[in-house]
N, C-alpha and C positions, 0 to 999 in steps of 0.2 A: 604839403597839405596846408591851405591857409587856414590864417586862423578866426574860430566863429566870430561872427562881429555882429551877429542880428539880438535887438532883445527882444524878449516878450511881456508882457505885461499883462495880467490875469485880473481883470476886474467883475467882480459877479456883484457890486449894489452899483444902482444909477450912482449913490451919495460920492462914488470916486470919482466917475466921468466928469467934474471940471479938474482936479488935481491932478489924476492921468493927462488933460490935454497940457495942461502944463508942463508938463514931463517933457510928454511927446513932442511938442513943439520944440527943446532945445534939442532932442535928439535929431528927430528928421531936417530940421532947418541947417543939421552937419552933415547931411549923407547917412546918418546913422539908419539900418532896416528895422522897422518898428513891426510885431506883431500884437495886436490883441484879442485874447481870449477874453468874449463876453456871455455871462446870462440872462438875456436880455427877454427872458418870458413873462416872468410876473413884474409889474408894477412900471415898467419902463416904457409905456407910451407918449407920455411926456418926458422922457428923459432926454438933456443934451446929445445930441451927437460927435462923436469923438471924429478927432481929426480926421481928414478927407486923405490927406496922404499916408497917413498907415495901412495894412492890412489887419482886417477886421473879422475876425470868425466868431459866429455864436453858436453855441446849443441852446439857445433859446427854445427850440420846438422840440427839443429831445426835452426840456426839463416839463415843460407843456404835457408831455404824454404820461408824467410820473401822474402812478396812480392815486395818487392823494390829489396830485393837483389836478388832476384832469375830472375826479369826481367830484372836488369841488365844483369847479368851474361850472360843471355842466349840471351839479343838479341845483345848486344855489343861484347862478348867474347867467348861465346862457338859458335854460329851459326853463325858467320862468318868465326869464325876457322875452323872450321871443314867442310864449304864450301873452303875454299880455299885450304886446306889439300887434299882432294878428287882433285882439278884441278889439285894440283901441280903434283899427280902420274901418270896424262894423259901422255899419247906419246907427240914430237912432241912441236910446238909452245904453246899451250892450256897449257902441264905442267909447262914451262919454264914462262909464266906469272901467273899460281897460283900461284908460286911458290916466285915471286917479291910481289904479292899481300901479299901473308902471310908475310912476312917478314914486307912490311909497316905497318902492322893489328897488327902485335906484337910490333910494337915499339906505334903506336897509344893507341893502348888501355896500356902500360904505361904509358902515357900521363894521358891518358883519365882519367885512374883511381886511377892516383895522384892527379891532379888537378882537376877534379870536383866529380868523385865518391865520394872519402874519403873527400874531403871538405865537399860536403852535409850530408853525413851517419855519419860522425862523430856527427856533432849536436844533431842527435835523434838517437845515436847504444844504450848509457848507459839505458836510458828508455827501448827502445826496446829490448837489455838483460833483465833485471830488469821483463818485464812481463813473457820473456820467463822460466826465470829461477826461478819467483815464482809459477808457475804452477809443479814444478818439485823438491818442496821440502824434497819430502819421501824420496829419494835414497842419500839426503845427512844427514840424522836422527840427525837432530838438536837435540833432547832430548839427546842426548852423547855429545854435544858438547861445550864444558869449553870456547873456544874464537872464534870469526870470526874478521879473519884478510881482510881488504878491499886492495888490492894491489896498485888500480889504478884508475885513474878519472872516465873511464869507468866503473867500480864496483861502485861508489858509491849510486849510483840511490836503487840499491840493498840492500847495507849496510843500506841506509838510512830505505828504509821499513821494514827490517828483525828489527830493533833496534826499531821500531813505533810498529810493531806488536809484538814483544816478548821483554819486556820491564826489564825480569830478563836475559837475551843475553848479554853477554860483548861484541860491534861488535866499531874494531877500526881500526883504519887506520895505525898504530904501530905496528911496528914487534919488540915488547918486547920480549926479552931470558930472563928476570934477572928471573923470576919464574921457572927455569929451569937450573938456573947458578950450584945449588948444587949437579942435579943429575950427574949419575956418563956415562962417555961414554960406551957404551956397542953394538953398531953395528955401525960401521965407514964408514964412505961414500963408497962405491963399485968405482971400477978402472973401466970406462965405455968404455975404450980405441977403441971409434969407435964416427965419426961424428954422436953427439947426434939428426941431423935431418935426417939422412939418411930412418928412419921410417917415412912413411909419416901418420898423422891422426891417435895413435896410443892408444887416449885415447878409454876408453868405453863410448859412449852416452846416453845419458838420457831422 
């Protein structure tokens, strides 16, 4: 039986995605098999894109569906939008105040969903990843996998269970290269020469 050599890496806030690619890059640029598990639903439309030569899965659209977020979404942000969007195209006086409207509705719901969304969601997302993403353990085939790297406070909920139920798992919080320092470079980071967010949602879901 050989032995696991793939690692994973669990990032659930954009805020890791530059020190993940950093990781990643000394790994894969050795041969080394890199997966990442990301959450990539709320707030990551502008976020960097993690290397091109990893394998990249998200539940982004599973966190999408949790009913808090999905109530918010739609009755704070999409269903006003898209009511006011609709007045703004009217002829006449009717377009010209959709059209004020929307503009306050977008600057409100920033407010909104700095200051009290992500205040509240924050406290219970790590859990609520943590369930989503241990129901979806097959497609990341832990039995191959030599380490799990936990990125981020969000991930740890995660980490923590994976390490409680699979008790021979190395799952750390450490993005250790020295087990990796010997090998020899053999694929080099790729020249990506294009705004790495310009893709929007670009992983595969799970």
């Amino acid at each position: 039986m050989t032995t696991p050599d793939r690692v994973l890496v669990v990032a659930f806030r954009k805020a890791a995605v530059q020190r993940v690619n950093s990781y990643l890059d000394h790994l894969l640029s050795r041969g080394v098999p890199v997966t990442v598990l990301v959450a990539d639903g709320q707030g990551w439309k502008q976020a960097p894109r993690f290397d091109p030569r990893a394998e990249v899965l998200s539940i982004g659209d599973r966190e999408n569906r949790q009913p808090f977020v999905w109530t918010y979404t739609m009755l704070v942000e999409r269903a006003p939008g898209g009511l006011f969007r609709r007045l703004g195209n009217a002829p006449g006086p009717v377009g010209g105040a959709g059209r004020r409207l929307g503009r306050v509705h977008v600057k409100a719901v920033r407010k909104i969903r700095k200051w009290f969304f992500w205040r509240g969601y924050q406290a219970v997302r790590g859990h609520s990843l943590r369930r989503i993403a241990l129901r979806r353990l097959e497609p990341l085939r832990l039995d191959g996998v030599r380490r799990v790297v936990v990125a981020d406070t969000a991930a740890v909920p995660f980490g923590w269970t994976l390490a409680r139920r699979r008790p021979g798992l190395e799952v750390t919080r450490a993005m250790d290269v020295s087990d990796f320092e010997a090998l020899p470079v053999t694929d080099p980071a790729p020249d990506l020469g294009s705004d790495p967010a310009e893709a929007e949602r670009p992983y595969a879901q799970v």
